[in-house]
PDB file of N, CA, C and O in Angstrom, chain B, residues numbered from 101:
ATOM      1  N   UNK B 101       8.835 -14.290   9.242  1.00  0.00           N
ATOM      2  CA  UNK B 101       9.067 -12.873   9.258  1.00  0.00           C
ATOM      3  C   UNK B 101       8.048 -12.176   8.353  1.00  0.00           C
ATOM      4  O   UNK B 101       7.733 -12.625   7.251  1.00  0.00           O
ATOM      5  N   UNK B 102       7.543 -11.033   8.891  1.00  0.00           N
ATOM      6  CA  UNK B 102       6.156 -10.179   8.054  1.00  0.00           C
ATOM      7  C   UNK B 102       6.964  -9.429   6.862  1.00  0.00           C
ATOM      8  O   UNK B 102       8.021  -8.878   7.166  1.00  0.00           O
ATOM      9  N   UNK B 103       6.628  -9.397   5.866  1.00  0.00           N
ATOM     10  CA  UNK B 103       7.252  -8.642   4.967  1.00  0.00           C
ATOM     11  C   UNK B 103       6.391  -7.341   4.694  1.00  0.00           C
ATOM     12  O   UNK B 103       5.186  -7.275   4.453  1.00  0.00           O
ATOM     13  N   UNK B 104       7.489  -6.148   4.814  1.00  0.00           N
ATOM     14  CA  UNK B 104       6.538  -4.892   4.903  1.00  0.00           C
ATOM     15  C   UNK B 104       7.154  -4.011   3.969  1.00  0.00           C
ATOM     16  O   UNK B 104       7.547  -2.883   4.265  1.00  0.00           O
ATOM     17  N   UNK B 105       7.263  -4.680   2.509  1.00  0.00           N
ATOM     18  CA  UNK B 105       7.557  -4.053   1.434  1.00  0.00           C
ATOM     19  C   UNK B 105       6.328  -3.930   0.325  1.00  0.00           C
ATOM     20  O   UNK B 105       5.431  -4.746   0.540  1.00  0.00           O
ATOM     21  N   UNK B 106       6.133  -3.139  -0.725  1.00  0.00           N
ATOM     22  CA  UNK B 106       5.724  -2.935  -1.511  1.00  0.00           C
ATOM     23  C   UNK B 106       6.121  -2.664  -2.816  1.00  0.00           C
ATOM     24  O   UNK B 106       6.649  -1.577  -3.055  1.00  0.00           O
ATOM     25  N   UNK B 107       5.958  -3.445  -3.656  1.00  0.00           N
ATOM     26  CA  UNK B 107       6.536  -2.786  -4.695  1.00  0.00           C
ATOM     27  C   UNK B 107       6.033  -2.188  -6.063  1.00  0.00           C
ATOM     28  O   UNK B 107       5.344  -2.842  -6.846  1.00  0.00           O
ATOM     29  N   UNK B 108       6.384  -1.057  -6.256  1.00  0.00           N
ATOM     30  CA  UNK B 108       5.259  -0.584  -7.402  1.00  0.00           C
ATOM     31  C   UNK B 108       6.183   0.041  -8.976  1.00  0.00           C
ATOM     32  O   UNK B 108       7.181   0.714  -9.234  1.00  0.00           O
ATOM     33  N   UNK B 109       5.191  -0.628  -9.646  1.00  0.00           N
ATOM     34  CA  UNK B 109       6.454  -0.666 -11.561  1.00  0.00           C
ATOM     35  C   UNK B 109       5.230   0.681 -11.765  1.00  0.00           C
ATOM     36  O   UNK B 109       4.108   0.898 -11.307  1.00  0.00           O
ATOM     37  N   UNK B 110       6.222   1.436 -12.767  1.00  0.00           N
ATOM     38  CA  UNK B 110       5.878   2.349 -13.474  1.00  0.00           C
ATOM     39  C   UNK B 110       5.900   1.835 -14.826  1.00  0.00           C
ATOM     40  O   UNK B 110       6.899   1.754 -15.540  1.00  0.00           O
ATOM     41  N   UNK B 111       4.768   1.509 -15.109  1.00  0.00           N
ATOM     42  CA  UNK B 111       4.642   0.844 -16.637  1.00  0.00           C
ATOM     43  C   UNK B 111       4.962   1.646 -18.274  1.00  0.00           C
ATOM     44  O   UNK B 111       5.256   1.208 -19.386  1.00  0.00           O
ATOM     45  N   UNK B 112       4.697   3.162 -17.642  1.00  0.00           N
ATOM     46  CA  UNK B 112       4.772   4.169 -18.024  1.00  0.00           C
ATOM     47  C   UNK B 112       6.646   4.707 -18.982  1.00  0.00           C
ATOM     48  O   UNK B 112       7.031   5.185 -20.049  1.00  0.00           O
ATOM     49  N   UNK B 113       7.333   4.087 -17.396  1.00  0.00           N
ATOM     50  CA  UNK B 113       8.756   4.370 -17.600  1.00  0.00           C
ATOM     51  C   UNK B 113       9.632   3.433 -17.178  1.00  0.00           C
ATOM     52  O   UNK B 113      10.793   3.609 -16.809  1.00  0.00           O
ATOM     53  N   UNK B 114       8.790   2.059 -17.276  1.00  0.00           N
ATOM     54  CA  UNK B 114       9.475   0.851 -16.994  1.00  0.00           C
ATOM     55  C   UNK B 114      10.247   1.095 -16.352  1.00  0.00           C
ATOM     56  O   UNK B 114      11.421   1.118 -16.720  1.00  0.00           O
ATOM     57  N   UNK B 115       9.738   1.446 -14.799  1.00  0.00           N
ATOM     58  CA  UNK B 115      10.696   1.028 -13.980  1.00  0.00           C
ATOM     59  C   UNK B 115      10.099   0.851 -12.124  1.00  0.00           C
ATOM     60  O   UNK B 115       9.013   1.044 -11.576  1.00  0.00           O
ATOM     61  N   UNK B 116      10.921   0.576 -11.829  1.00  0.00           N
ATOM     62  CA  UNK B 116       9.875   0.134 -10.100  1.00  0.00           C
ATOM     63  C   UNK B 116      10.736   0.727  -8.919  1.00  0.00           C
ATOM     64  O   UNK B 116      11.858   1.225  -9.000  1.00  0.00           O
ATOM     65  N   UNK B 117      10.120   0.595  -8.048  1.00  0.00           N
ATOM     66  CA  UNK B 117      10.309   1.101  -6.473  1.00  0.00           C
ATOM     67  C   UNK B 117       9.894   0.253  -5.347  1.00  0.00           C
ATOM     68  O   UNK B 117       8.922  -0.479  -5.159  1.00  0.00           O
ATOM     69  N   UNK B 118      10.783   0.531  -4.754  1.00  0.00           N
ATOM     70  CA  UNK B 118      10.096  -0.794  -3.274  1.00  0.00           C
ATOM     71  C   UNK B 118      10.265   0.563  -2.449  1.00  0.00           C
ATOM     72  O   UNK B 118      10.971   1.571  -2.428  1.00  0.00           O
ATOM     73  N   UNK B 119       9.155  -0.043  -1.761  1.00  0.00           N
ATOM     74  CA  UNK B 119       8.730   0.740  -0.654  1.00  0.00           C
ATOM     75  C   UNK B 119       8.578   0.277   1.117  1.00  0.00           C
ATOM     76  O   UNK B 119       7.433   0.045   1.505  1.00  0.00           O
ATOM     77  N   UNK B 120       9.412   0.190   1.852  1.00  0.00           N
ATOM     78  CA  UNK B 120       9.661  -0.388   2.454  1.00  0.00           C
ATOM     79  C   UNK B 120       9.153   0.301   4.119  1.00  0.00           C
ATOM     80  O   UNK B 120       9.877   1.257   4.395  1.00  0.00           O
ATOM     81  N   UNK B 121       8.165   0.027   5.147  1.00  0.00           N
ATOM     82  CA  UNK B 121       7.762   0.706   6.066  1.00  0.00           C
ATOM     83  C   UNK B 121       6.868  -0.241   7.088  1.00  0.00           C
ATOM     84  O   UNK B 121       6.080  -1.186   7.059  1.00  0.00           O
ATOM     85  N   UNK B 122       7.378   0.455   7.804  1.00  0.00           N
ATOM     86  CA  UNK B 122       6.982  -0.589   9.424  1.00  0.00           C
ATOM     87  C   UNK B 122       5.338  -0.776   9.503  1.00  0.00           C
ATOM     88  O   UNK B 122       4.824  -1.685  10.155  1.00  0.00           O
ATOM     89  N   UNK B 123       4.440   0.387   8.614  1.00  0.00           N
ATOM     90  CA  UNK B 123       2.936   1.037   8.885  1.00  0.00           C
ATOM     91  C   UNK B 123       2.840  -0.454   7.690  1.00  0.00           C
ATOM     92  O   UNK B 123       1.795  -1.090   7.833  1.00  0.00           O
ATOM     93  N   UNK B 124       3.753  -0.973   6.660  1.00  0.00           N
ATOM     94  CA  UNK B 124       2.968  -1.968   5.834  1.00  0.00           C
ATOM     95  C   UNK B 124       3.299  -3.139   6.467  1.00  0.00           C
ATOM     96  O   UNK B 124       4.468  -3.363   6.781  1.00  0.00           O
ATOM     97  N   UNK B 125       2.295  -4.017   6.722  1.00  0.00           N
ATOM     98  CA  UNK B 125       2.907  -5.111   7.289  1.00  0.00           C
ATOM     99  C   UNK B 125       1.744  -6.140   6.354  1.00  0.00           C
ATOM    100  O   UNK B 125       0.533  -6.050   6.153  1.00  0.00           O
ATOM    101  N   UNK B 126       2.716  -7.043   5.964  1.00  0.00           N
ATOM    102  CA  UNK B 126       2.291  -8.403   4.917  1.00  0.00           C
ATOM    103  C   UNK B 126       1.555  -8.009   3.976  1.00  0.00           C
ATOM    104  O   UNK B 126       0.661  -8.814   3.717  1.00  0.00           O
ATOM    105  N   UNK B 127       1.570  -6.625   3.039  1.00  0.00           N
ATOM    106  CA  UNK B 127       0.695  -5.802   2.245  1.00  0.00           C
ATOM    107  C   UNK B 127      -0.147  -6.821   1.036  1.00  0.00           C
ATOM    108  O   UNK B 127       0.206  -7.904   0.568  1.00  0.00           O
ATOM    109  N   UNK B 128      -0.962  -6.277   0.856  1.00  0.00           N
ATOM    110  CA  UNK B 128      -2.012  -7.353  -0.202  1.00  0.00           C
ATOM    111  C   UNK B 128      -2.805  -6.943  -1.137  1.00  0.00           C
ATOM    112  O   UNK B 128      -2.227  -7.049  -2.219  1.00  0.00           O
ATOM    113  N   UNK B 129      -4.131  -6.413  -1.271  1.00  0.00           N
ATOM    114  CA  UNK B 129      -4.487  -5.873  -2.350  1.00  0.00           C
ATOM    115  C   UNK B 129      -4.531  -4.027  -2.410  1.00  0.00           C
ATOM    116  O   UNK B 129      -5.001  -3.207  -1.623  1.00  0.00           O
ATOM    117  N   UNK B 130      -3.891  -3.897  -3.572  1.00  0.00           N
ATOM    118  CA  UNK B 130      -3.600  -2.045  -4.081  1.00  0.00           C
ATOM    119  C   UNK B 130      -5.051  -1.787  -4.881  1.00  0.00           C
ATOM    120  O   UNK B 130      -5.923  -2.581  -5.235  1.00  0.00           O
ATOM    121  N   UNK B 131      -4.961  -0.698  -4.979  1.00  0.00           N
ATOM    122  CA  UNK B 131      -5.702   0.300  -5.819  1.00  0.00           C
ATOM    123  C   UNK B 131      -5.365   1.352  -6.632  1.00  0.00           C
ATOM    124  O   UNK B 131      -4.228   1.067  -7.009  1.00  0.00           O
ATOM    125  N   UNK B 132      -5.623   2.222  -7.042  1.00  0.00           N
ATOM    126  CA  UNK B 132      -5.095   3.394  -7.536  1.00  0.00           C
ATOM    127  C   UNK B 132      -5.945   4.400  -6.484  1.00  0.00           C
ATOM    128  O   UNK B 132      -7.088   3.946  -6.439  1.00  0.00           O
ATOM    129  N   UNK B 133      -5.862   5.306  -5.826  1.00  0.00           N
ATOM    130  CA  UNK B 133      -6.305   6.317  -5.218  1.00  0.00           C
ATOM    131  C   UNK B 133      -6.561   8.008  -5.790  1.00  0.00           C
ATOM    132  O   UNK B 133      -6.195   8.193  -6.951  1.00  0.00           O
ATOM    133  N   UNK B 134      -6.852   8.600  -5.431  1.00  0.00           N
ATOM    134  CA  UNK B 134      -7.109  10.152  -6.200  1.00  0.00           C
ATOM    135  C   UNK B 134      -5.997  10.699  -6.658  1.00  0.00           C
ATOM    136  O   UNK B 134      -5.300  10.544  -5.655  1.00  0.00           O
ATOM    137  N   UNK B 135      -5.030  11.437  -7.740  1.00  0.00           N
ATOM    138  CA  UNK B 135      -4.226  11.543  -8.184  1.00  0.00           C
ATOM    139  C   UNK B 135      -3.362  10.716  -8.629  1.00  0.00           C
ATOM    140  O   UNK B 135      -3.570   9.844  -9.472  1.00  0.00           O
ATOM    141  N   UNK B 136      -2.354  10.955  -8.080  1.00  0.00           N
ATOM    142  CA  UNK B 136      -0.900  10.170  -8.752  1.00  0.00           C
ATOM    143  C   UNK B 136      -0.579   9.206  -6.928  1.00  0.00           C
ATOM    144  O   UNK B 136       0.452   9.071  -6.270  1.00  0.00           O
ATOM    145  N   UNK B 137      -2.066   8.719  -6.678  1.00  0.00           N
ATOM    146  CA  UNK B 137      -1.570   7.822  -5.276  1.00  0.00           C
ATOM    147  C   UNK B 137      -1.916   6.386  -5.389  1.00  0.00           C
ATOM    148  O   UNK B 137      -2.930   6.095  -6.024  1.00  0.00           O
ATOM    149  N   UNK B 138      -1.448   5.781  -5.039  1.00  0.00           N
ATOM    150  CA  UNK B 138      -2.073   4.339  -4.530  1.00  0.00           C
ATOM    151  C   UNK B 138      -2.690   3.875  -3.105  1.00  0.00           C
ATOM    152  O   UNK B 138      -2.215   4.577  -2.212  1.00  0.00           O
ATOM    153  N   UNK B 139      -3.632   2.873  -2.602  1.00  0.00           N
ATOM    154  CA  UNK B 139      -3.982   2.365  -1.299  1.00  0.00           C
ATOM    155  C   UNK B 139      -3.550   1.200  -1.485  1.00  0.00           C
ATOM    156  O   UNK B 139      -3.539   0.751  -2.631  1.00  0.00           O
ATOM    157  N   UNK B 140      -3.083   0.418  -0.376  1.00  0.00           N
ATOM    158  CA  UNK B 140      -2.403  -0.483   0.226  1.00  0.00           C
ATOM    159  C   UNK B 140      -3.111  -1.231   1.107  1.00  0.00           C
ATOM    160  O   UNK B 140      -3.115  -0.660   2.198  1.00  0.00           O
ATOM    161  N   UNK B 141      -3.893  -2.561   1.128  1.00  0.00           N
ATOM    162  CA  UNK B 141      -4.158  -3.469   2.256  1.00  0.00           C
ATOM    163  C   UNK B 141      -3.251  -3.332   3.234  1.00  0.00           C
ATOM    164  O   UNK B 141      -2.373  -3.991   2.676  1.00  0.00           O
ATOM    165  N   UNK B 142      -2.690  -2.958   4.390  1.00  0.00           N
ATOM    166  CA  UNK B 142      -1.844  -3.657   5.352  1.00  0.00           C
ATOM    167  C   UNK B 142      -2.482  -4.873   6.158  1.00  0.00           C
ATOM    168  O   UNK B 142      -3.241  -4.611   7.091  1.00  0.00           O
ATOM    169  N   UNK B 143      -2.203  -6.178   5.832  1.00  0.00           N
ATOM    170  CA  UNK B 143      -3.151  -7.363   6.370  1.00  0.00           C
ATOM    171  C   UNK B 143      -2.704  -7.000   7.637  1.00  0.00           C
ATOM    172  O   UNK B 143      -3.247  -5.964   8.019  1.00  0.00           O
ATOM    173  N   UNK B 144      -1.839  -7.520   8.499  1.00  0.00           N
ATOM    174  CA  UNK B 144      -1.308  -7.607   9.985  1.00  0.00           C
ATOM    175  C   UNK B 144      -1.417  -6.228  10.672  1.00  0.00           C
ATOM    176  O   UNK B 144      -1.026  -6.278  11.838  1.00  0.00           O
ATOM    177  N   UNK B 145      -1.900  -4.832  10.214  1.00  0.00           N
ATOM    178  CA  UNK B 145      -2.324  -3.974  10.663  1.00  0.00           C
ATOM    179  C   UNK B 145      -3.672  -3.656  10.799  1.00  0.00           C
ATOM    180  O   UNK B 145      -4.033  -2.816  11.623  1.00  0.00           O
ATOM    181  N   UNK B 146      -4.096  -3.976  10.406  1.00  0.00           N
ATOM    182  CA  UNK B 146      -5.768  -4.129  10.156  1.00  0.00           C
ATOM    183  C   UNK B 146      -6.117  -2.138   9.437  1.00  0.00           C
ATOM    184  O   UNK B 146      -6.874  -1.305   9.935  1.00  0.00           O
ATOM    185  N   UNK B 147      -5.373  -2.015   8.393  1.00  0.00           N
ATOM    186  CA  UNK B 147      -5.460  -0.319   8.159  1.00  0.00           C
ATOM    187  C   UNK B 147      -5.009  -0.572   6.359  1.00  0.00           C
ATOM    188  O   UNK B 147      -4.544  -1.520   5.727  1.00  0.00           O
ATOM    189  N   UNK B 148      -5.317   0.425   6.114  1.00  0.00           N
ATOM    190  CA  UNK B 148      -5.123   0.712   4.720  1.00  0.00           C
ATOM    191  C   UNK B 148      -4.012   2.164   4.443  1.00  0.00           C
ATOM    192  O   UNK B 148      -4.315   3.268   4.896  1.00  0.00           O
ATOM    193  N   UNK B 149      -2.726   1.926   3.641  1.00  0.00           N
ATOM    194  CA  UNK B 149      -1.761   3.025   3.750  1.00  0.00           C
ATOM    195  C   UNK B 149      -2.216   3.516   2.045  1.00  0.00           C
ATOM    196  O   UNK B 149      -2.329   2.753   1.086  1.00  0.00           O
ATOM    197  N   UNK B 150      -2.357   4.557   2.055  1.00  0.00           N
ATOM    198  CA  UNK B 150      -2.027   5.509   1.933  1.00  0.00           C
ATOM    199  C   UNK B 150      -0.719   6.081   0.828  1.00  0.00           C
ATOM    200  O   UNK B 150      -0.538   7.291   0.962  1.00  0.00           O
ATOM    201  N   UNK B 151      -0.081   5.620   0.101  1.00  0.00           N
ATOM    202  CA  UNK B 151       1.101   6.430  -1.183  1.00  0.00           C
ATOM    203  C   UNK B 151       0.784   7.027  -2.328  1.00  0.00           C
ATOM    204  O   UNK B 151      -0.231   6.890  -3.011  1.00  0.00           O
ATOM    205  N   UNK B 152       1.964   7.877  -2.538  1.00  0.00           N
ATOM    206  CA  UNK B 152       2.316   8.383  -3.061  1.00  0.00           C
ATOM    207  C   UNK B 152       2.962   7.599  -4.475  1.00  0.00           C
ATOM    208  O   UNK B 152       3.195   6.404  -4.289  1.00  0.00           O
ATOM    209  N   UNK B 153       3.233   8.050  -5.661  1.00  0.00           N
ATOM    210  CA  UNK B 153       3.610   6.754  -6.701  1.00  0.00           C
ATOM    211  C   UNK B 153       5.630   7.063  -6.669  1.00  0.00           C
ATOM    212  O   UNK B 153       6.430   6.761  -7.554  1.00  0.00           O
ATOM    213  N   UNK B 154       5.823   7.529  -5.742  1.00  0.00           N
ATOM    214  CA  UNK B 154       6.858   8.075  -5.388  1.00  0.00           C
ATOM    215  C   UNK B 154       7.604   7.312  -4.053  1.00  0.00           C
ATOM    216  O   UNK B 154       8.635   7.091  -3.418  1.00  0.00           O
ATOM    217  N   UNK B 155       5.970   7.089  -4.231  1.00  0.00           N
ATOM    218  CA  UNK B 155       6.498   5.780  -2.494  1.00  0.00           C
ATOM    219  C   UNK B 155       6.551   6.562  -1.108  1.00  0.00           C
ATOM    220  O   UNK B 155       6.917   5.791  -0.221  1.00  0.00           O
ATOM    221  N   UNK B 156       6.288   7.922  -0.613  1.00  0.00           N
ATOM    222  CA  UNK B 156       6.089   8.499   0.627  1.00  0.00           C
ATOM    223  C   UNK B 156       4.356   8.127   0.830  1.00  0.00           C
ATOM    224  O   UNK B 156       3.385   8.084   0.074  1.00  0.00           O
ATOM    225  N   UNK B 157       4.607   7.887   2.343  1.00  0.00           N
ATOM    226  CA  UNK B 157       3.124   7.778   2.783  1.00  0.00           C
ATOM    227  C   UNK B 157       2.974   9.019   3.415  1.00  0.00           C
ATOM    228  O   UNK B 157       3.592   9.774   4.166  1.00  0.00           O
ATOM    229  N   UNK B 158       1.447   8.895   2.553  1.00  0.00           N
ATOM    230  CA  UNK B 158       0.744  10.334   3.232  1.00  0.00           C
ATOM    231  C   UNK B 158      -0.044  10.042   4.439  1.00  0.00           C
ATOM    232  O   UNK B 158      -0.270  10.910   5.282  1.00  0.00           O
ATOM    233  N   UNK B 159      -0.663   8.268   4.581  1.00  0.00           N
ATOM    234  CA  UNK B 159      -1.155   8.263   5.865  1.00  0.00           C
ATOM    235  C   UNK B 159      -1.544   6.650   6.120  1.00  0.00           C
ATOM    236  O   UNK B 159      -1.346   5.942   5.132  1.00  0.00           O
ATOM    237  N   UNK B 160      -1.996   6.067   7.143  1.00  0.00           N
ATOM    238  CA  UNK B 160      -2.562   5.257   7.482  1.00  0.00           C
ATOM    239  C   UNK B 160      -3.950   4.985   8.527  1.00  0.00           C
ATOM    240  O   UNK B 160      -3.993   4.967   9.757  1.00  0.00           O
ATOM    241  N   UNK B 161      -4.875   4.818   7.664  1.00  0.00           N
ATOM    242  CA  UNK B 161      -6.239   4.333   8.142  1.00  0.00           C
ATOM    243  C   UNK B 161      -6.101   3.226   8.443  1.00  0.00           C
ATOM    244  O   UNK B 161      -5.477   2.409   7.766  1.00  0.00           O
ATOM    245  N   UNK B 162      -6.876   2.903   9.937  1.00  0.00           N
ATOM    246  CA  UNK B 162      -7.504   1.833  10.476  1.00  0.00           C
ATOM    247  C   UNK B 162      -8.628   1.512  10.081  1.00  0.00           C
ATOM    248  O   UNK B 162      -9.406   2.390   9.710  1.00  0.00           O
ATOM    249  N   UNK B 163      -8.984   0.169  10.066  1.00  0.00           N
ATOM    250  CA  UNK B 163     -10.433  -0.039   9.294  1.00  0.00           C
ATOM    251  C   UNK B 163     -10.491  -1.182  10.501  1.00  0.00           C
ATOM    252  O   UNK B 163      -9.665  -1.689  11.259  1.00  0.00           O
ATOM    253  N   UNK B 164     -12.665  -1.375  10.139  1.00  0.00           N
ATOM    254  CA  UNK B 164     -12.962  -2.002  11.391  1.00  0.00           C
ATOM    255  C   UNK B 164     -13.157  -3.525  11.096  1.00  0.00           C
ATOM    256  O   UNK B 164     -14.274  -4.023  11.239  1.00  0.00           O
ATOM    257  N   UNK B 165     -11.865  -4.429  10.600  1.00  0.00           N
ATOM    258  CA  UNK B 165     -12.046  -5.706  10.141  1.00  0.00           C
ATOM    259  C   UNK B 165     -10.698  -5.816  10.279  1.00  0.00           C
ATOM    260  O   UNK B 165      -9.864  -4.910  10.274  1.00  0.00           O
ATOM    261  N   UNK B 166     -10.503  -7.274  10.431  1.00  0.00           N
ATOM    262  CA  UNK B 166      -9.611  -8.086  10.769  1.00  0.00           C
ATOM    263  C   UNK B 166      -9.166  -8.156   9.237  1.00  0.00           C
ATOM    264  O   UNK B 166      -9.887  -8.199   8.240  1.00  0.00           O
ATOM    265  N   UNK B 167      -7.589  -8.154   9.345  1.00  0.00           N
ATOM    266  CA  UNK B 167      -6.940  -8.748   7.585  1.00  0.00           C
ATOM    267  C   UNK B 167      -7.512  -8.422   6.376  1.00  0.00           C
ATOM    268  O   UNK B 167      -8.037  -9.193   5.572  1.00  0.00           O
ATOM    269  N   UNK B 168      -7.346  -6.954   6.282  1.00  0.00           N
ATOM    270  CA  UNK B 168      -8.062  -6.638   5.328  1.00  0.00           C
ATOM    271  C   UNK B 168      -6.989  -7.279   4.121  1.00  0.00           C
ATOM    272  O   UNK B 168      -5.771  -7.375   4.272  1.00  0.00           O
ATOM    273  N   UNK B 169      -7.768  -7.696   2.879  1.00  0.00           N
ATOM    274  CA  UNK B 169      -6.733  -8.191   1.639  1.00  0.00           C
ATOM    275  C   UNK B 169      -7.206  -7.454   0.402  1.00  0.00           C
ATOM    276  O   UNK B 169      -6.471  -7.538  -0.582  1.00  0.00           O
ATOM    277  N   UNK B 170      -7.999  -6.948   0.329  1.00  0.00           N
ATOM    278  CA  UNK B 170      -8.771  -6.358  -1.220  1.00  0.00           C
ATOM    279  C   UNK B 170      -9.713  -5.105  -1.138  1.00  0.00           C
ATOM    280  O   UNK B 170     -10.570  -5.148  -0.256  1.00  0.00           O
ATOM    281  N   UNK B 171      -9.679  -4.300  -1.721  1.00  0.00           N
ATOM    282  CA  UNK B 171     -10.766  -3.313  -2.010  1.00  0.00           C
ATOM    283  C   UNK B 171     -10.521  -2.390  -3.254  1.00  0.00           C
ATOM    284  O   UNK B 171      -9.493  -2.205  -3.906  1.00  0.00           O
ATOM    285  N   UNK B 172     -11.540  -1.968  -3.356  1.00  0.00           N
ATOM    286  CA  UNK B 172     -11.900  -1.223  -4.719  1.00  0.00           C
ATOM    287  C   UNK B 172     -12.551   0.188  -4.559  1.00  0.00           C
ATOM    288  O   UNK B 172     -13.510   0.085  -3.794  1.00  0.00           O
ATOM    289  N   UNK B 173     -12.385   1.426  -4.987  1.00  0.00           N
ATOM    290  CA  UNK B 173     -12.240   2.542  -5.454  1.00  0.00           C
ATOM    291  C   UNK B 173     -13.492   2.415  -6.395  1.00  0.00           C
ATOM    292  O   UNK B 173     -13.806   3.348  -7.134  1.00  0.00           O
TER     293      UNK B 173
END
């Protein structure tokens, strides 16, 4: 079974959120993104999502590679 959770700690206020959505599928390497967002590998989607540190997605990009697992900002 693909697991299409995420989970993100607020180190800040010790405390975390799972984020749970059909657009993440087998998620892998994060980033920090412009503001208060994060990016998301989705491996089994071949796209990169898109959150909020609140955990709403603002979007999902397709990218032109198979399983993406890592990138950097």
């Amino acid at each position: 079974m693909l697991a299409y959770t995420v989970y993100m700690y607020d180190t800040v206020k010790s405390t975390f959120r799972t984020v749970t959505n059909e657009n993440i599928q087998e998620p892998r390497g994060a980033c920090p993104g412009s503001g208060d967002t994060v990016l998301v590998c989705s491996q089994n989607n071949d796209s990169i999502v898109h959150l909020t540190i609140d955990g709403k997605i603002l979007g999902t990009f397709p990218v032109d590679m198979k399983f993406p697992c890592s990138m950097c900002v």
